[in-house]
DSSP file (Angstrom, degrees, kcal/mol; ACC not computed):
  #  RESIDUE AA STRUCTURE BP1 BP2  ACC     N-H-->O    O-->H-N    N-H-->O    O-->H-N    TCO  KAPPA ALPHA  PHI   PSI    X-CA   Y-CA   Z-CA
    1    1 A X              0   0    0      0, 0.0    18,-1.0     0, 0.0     2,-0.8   0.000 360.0 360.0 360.0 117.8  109.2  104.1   95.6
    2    2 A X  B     -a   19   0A   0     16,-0.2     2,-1.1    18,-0.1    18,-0.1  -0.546 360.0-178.3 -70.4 100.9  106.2  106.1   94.7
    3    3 A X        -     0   0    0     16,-1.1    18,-0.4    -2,-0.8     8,-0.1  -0.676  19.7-136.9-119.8 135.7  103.5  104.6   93.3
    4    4 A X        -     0   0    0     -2,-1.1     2,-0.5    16,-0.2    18,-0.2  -0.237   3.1-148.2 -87.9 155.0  100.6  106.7   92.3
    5    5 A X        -     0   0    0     16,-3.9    18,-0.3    -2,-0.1     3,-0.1  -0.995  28.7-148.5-117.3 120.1   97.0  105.8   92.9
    6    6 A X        -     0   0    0     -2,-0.5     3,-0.5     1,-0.2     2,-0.3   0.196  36.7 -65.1-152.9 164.9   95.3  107.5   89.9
    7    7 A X  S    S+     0   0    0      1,-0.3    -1,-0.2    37,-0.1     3,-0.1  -0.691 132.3  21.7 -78.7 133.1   91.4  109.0   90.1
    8    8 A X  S    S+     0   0    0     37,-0.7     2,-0.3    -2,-0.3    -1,-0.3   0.965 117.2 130.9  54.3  63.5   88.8  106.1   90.6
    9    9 A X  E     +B   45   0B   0     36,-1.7    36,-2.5    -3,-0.5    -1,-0.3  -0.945  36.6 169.5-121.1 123.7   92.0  104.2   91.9
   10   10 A X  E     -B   44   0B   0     -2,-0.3     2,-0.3    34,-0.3    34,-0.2  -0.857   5.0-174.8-170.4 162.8   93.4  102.3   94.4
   11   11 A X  E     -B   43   0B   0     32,-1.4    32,-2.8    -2,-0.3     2,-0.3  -0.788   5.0-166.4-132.9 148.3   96.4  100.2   95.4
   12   12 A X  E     +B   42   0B   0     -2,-0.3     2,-0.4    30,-0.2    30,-0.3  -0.982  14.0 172.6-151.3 152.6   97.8   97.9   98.3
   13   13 A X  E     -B   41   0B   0     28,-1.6    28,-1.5    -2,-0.3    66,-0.1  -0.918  32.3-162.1-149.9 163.5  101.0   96.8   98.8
   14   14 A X        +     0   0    0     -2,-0.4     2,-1.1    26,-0.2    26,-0.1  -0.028  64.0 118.4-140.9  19.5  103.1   94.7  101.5
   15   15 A X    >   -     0   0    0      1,-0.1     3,-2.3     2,-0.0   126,-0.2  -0.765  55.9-160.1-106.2 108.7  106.1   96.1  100.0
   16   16 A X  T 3  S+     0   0    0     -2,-1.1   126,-0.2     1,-0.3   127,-0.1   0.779  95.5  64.3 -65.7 -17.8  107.7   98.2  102.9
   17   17 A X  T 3  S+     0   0    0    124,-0.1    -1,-0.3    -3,-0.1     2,-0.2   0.133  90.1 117.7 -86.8  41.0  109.6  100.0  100.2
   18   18 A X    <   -     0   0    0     -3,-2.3   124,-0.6   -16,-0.1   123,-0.3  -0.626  40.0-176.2-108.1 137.8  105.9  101.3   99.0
   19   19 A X  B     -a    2   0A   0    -18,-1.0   -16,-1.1    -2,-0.2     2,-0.4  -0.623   7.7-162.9-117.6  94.8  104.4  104.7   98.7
   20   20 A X  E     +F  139   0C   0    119,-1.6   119,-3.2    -2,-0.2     2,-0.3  -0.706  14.3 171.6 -98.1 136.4  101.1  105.3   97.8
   21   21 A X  E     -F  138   0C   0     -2,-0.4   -16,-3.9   -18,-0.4     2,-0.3  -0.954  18.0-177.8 -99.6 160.3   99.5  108.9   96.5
   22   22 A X  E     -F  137   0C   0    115,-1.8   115,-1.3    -2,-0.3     3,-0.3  -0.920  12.7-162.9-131.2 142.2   96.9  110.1   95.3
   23   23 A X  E     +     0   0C   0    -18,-0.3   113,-0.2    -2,-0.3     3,-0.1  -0.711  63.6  37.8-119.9-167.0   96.5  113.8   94.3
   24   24 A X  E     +     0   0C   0      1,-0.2     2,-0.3    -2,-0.2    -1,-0.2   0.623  52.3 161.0 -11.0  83.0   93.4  116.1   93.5
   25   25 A X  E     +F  135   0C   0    110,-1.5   110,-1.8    -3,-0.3    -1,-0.2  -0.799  22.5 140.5 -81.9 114.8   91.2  114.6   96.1
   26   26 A X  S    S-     0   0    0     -2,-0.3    68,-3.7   108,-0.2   104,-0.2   0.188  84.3  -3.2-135.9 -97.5   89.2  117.9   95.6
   27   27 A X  S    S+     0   0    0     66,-0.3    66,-0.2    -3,-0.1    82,-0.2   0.871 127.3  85.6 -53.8 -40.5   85.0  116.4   95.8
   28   28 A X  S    S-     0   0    0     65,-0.2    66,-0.4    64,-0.2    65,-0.3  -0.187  80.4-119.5 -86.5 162.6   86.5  112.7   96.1
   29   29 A X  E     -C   46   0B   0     17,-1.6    17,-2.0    63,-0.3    63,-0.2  -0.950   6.5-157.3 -74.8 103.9   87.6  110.7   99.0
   30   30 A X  E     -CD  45  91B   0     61,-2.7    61,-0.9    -2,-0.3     2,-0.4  -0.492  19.0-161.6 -95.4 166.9   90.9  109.5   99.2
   31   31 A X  E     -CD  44  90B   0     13,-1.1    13,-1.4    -2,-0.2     2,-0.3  -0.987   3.5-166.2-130.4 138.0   90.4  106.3  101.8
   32   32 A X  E     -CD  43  89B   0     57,-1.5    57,-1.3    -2,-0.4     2,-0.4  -0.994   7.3-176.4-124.0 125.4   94.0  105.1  103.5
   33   33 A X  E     +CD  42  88B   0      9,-3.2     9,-3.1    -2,-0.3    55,-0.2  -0.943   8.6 169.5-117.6 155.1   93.8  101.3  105.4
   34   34 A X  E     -CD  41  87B   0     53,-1.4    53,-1.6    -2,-0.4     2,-0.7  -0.792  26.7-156.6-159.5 127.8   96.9   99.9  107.3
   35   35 A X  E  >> -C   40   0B   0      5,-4.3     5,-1.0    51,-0.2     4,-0.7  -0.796   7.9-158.0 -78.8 127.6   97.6   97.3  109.4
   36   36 A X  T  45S+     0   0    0     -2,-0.7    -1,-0.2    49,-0.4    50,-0.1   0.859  82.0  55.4 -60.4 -47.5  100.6   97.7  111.7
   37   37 A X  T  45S+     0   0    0     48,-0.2    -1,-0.2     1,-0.2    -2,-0.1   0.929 125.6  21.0 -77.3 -18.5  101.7   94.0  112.6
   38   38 A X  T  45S-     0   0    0     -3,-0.2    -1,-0.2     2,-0.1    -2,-0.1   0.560 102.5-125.3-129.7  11.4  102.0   92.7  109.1
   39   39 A X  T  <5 +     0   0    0     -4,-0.7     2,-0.4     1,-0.2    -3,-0.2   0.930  54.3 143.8  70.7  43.6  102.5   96.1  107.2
   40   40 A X  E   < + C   0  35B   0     -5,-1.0    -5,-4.3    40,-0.1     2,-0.3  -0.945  16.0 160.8-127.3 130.8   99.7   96.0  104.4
   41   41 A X  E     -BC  13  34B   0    -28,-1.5   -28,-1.6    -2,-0.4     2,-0.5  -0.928  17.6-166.5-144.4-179.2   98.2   98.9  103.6
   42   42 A X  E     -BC  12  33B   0     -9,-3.1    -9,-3.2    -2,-0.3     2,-0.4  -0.994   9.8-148.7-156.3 147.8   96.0  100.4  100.6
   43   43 A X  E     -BC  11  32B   0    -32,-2.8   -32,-1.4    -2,-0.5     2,-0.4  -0.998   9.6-167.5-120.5 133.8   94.8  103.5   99.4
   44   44 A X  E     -BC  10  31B   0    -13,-1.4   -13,-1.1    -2,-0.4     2,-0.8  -0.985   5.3-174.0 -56.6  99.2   91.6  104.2   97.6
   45   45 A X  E     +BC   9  30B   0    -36,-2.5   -36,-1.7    -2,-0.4   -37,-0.7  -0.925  22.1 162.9-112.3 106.9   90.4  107.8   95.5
   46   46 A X  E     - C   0  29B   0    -17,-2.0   -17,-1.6    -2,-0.8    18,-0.2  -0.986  30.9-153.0-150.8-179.2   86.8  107.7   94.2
   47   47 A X        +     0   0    0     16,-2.0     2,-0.3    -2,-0.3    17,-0.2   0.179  65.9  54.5-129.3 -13.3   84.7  110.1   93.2
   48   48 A X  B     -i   64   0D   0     15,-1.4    17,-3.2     1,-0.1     3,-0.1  -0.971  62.8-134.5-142.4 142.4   80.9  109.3   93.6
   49   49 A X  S    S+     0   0    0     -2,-0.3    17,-0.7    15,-0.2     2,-0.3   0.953  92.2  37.0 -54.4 -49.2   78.7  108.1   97.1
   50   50 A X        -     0   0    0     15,-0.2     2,-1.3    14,-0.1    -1,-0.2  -0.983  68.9-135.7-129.6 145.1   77.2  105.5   94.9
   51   51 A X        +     0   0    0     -2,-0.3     6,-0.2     1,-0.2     5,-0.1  -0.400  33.5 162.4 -80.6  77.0   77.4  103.1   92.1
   52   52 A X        +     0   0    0     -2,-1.3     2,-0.9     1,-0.1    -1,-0.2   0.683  62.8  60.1 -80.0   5.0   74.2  103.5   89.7
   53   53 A X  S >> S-     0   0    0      1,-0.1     4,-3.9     2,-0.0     3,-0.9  -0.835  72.3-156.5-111.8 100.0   75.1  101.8   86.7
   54   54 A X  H 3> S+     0   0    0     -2,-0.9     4,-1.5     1,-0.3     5,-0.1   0.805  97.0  49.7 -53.4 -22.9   76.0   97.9   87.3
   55   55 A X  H 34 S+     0   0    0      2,-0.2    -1,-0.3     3,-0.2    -3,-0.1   0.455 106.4  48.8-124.8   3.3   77.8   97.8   84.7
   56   56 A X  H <4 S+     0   0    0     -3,-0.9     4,-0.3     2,-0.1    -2,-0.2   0.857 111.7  58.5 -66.6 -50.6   80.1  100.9   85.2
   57   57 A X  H >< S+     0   0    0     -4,-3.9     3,-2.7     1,-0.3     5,-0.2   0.977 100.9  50.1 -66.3 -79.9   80.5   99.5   88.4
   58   58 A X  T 3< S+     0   0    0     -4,-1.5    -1,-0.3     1,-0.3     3,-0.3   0.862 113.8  45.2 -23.7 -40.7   81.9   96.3   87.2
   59   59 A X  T 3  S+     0   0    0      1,-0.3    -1,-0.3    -5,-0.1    -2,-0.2   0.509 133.5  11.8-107.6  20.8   84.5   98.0   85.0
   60   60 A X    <   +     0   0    0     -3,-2.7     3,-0.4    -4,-0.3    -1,-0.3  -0.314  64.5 160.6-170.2 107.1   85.5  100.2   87.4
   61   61 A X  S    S+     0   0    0     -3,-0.3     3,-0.3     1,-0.3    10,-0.2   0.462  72.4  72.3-107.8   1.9   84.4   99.9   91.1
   62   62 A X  S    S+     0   0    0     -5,-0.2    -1,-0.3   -54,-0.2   -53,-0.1   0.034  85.2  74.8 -92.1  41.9   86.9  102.0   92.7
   63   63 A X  S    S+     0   0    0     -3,-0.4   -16,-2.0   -17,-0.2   -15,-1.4   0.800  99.9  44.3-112.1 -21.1   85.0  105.0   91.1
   64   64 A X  B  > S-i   48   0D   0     -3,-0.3     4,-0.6    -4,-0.2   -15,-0.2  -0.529  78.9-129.0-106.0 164.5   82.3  104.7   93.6
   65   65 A X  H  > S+     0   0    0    -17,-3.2     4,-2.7   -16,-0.2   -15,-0.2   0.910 100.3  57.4 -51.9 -56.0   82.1  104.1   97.7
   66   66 A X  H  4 S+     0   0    0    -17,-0.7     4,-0.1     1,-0.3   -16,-0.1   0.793 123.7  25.9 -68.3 -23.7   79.6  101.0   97.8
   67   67 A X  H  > S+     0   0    0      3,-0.1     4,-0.7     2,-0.1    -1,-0.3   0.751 124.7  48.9-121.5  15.8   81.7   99.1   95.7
   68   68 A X  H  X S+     0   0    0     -4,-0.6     4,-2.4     2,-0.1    -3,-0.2   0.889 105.8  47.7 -71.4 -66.1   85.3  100.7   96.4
   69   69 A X  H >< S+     0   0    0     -4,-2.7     3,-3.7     2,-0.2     4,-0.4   0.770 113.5  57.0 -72.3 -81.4   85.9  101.0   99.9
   70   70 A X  H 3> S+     0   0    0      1,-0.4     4,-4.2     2,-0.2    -1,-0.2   0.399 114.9  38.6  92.1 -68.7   84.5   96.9  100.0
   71   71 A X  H 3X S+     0   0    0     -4,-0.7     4,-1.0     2,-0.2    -1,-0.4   0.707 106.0  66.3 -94.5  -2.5   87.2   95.9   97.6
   72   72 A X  H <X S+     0   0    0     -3,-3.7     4,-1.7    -4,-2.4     3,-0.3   0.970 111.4  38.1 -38.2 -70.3   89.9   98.3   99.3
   73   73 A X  H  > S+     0   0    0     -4,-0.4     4,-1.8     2,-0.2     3,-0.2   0.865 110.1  64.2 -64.7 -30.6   89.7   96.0  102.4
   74   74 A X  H  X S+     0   0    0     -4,-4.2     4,-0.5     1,-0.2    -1,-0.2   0.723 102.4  43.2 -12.0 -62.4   89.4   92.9  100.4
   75   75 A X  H  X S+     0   0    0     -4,-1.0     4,-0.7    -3,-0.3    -1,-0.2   0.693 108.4  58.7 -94.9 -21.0   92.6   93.0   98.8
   76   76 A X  H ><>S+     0   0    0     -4,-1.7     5,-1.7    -3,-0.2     3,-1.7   0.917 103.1  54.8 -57.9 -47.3   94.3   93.9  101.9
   77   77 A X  H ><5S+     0   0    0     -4,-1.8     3,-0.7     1,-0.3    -2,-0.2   0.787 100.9  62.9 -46.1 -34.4   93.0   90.7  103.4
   78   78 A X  H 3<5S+     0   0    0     -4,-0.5    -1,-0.3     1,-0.2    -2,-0.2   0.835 100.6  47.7  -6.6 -73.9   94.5   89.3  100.7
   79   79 A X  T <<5S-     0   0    0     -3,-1.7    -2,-0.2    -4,-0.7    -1,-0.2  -0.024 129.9 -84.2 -91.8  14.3   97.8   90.4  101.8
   80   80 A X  T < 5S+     0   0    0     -3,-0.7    -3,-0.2    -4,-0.4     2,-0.2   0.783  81.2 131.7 104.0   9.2   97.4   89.3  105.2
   81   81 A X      < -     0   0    0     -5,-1.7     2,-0.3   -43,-0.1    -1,-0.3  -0.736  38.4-147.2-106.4 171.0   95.7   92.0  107.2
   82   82 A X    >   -     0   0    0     -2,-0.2     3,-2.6     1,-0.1     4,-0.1  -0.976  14.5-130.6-135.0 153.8   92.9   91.9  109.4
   83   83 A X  T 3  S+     0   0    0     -2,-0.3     3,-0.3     1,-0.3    -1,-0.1   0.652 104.1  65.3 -76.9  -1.6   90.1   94.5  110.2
   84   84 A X  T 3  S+     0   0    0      1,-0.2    -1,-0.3    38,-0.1    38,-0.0   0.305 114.2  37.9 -84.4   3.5   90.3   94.6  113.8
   85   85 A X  S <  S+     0   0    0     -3,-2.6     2,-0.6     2,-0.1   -49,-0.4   0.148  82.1 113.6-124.7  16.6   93.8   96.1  113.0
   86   86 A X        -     0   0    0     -3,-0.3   -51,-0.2   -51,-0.2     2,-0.2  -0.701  51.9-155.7 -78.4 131.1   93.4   98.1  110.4
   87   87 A X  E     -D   34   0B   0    -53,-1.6   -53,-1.4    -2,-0.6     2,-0.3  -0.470  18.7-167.9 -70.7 157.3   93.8  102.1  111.0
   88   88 A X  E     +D   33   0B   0    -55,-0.2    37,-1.8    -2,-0.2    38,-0.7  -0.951  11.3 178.3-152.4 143.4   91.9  104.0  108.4
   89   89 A X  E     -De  32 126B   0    -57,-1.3   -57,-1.5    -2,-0.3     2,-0.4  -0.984  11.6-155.2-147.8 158.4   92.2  107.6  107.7
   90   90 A X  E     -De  31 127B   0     36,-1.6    38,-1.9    -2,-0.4     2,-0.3  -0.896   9.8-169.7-139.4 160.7   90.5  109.2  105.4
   91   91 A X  E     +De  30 128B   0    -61,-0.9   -61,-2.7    -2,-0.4     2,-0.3  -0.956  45.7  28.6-157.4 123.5   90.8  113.0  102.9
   92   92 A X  E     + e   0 129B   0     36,-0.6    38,-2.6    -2,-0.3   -63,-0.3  -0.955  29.4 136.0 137.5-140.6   88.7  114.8  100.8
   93   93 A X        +     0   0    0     -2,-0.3   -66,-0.3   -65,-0.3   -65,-0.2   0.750  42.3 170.5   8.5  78.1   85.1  115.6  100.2
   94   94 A X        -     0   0    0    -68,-3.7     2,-1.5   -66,-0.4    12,-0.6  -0.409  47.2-118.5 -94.8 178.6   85.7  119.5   99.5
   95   95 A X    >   +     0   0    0     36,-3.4     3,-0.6    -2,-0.1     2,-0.2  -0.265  54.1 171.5-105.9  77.1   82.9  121.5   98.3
   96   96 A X  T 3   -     0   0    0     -2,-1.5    10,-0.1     1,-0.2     9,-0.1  -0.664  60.5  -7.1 -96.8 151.5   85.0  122.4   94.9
   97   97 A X  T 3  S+     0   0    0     -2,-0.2    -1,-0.2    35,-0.1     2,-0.1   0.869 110.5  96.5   3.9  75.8   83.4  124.3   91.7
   98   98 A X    <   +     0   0    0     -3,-0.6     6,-0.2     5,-0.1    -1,-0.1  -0.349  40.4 162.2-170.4  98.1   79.7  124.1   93.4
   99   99 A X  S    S+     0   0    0      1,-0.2    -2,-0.0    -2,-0.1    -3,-0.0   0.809  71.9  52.0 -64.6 -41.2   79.3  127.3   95.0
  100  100 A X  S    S-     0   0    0      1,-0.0    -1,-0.2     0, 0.0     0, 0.0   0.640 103.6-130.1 -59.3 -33.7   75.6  127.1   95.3
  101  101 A X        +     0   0    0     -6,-0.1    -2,-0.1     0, 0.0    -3,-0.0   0.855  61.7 140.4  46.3  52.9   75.9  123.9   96.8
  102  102 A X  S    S+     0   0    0      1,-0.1    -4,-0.1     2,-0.0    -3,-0.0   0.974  76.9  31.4 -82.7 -47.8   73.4  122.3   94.6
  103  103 A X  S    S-     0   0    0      1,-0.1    -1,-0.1    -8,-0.0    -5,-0.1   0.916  71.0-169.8 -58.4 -68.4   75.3  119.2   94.3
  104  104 A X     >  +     0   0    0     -6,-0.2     4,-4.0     3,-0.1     5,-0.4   0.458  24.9 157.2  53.5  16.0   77.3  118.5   97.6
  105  105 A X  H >> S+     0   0    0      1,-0.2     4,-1.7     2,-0.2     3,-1.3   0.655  71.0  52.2 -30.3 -77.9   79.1  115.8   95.9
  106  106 A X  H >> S+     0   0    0    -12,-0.6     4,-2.3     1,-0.3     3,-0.7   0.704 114.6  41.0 -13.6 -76.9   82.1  116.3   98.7
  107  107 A X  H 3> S+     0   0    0      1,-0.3     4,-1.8   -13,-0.3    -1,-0.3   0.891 114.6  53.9 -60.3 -41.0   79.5  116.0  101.7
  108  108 A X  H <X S+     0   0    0     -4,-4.0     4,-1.3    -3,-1.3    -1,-0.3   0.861 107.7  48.5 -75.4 -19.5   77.6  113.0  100.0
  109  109 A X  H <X S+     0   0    0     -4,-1.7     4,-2.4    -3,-0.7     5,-0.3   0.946 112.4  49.3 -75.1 -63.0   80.7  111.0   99.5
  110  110 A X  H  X S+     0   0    0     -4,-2.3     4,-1.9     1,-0.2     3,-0.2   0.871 112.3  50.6 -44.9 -43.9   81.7  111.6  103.2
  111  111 A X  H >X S+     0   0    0     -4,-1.8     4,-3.1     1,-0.2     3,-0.5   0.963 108.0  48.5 -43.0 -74.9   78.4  110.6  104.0
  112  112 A X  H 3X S+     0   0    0     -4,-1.3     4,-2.1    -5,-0.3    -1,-0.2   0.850 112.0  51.5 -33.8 -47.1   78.5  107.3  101.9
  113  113 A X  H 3X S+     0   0    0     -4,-2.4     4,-1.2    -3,-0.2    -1,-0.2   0.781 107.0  51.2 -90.3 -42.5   81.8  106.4  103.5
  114  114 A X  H <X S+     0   0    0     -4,-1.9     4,-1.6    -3,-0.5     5,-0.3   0.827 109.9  52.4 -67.0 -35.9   80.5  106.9  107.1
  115  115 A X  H  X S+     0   0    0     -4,-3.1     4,-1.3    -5,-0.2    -2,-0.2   0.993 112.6  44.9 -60.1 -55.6   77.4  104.6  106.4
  116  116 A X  H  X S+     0   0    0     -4,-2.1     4,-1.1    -5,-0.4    -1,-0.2   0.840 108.1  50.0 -30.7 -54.2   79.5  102.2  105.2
  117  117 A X  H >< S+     0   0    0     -4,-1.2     3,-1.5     2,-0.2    -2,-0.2   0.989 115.2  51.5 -64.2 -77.5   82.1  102.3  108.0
  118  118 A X  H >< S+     0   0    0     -4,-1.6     3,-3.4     1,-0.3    -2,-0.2   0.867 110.3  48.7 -33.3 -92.5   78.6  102.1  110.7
  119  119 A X  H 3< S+     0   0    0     -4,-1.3    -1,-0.3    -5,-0.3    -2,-0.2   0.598 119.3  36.0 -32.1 -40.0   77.3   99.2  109.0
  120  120 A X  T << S-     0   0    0     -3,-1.5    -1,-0.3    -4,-1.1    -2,-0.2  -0.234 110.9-110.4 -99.4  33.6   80.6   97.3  109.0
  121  121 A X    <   +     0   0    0     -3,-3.4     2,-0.4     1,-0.2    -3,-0.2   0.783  60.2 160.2  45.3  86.0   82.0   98.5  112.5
  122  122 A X        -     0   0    0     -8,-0.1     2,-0.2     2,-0.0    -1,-0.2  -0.824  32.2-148.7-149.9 103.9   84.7  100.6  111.1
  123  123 A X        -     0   0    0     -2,-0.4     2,-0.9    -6,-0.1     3,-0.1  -0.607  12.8-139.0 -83.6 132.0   86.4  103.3  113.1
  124  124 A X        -     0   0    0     -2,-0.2   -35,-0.2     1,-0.2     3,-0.1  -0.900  16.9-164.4 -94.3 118.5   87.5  106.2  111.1
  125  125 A X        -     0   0    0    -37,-1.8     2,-0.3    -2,-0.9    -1,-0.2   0.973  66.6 -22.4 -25.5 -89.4   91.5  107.2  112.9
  126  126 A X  E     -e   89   0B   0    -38,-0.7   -36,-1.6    -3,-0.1     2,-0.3  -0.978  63.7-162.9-164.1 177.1   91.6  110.5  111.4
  127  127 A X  E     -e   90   0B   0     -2,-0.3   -36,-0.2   -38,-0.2     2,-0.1  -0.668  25.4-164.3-143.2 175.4   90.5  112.8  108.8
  128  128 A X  E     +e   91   0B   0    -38,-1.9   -36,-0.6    -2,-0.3     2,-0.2  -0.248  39.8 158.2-167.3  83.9   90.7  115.7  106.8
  129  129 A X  E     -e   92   0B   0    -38,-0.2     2,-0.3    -2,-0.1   -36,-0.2  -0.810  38.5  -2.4-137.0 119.4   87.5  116.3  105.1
  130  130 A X        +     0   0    0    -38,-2.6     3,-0.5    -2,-0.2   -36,-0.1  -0.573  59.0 117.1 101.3-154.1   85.8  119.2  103.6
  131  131 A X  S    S-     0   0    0     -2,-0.3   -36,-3.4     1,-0.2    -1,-0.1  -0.599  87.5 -68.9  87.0-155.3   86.7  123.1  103.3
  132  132 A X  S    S+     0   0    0    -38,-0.2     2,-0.5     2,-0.1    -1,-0.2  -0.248  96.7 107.4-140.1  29.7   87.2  124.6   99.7
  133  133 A X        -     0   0    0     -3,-0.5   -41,-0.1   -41,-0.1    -3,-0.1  -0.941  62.4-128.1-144.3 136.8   90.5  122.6   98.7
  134  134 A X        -     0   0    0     -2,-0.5    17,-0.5     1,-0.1     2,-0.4  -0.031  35.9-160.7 -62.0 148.5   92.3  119.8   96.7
  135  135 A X  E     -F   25   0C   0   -110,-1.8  -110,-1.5    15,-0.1     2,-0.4  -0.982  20.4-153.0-123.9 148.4   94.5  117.4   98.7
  136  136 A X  E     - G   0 149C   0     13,-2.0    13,-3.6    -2,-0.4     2,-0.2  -0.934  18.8-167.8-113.6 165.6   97.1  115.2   98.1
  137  137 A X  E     -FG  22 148C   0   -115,-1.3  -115,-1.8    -2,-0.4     2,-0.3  -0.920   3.7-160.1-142.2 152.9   97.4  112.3  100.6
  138  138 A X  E     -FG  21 147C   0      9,-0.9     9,-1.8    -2,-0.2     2,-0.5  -1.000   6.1-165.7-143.3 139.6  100.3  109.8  101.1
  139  139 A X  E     -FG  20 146C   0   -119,-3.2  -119,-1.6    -2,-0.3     2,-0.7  -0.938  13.4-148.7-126.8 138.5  100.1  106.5  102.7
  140  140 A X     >  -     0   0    0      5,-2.2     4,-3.9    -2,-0.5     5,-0.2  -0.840   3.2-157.5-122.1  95.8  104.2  104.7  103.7
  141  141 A X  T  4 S+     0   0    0     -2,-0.7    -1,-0.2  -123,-0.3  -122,-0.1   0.767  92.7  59.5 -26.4 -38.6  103.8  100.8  103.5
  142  142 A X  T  4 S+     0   0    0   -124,-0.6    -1,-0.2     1,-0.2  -126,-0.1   0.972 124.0   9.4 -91.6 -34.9  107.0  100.9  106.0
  143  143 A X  T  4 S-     0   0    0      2,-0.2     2,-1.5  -127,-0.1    -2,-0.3   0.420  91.2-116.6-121.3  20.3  105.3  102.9  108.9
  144  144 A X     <  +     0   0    0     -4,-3.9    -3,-0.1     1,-0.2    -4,-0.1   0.081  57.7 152.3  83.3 -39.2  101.9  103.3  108.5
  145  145 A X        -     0   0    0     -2,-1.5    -5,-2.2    -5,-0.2     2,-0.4  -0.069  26.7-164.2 -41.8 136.8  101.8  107.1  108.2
  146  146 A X  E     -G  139   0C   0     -7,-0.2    12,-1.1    -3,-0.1     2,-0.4  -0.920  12.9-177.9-118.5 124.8   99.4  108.7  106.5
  147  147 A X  E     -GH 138 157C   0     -9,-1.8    -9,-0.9    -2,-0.4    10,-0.3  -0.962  15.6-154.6-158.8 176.6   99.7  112.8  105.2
  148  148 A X  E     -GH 137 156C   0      8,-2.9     8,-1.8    -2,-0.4     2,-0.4  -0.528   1.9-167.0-119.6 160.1   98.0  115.3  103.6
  149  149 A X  E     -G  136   0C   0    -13,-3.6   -13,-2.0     6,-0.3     2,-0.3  -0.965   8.8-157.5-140.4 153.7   99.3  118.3  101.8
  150  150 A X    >   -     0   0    0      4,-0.4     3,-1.1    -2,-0.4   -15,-0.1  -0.812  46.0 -88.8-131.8 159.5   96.8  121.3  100.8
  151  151 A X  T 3  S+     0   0    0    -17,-0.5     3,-0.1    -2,-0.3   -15,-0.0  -0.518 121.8  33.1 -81.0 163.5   98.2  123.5   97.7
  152  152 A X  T 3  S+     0   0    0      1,-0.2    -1,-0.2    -3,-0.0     2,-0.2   0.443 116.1  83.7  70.1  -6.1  100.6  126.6   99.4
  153  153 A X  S <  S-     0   0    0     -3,-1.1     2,-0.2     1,-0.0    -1,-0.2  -0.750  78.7-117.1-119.5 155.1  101.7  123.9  102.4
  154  154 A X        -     0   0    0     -2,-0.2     2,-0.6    -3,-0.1    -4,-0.4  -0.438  52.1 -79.9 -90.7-170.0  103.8  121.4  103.2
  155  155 A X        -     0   0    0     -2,-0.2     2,-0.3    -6,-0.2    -6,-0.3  -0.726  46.3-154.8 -86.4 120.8  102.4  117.7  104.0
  156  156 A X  E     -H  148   0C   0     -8,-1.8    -8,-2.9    -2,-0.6    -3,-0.0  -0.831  28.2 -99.8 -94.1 145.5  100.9  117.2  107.7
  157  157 A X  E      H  147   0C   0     -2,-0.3   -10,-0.2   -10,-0.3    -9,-0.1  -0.114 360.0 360.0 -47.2 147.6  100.6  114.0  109.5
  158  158 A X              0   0    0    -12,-1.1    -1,-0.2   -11,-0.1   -11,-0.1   0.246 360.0 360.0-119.3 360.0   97.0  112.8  109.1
């Protein structure tokens, strides 16, 4: 059962019949955690390195990093995982419509996401980050696989 994780999104599940995606991860970061021994995983998409408005952030904190990836692992702990098993893999941060590169949204969200990760001991698995293209990413609640699909492609193992 597919259940889509929406822009400024995210989901966790312990339900082994679970599939989460997320599509046009194009500037944004899709974030995928899973634990193996008790099968909880989550997916994440936001869209900005940081939250400046406290009270955006409060009504939607999966839009940002500092308070997204936070409550990503949260609610998996919830469900019974722990971070010294979690895998994490991560998708995204392309440099899309900003040729110039004034912006860099893409490259400041990866950025955000590795500070984050540092400060909280958090090993990134693997990724598939940057370039000039949208992704979808898919995360399977029964085996932990994570993969990415680029438009023109099929989906590769992340």
């Amino acid at each position: 059962m597919e259940t889509t994780v929406g822009i400024a999104d995210m989901k966790v599940s312990d339900d082994p019949e679970a599939i989460l995606i997320t599509r046009s991860l194009g500037s944004c970061i899709g974030v995928a955690v899973y634990d193996p021994r008790v099968r909880v995983g989550g997916l994440l998409h936001y869209l900005l390195p940081k939250s400046w408005n406290p009270d955006k952030a409060i009504n939607n904190p999966f839009m940002s990093a500092d308070t997204g990836i936070p409550l990503l692992f949260k609610s998996c702990y919830q469900l019974g995982a722990k971070k010294s098993r979690m895998v994490v893999k991560i998708a995204g941060g392309s440099q899309i419509m900003d040729a110039t590169k004034v912006f860099s949204i893409g490259q400041r969200n990866h950025g955000a996401l590795r500070k984050i990760f540092f400060r909280n001991n958090v090993m990134v698995d693997a990724e598939d980050i940057g370039g000039s293209v949208a992704r979808t990413m898919r995360l399977s609640i029964a085996t932990g696989e994570v993969s990415v699909k680029v438009p023109g492609q099929d989906y590769k193992l992340l």
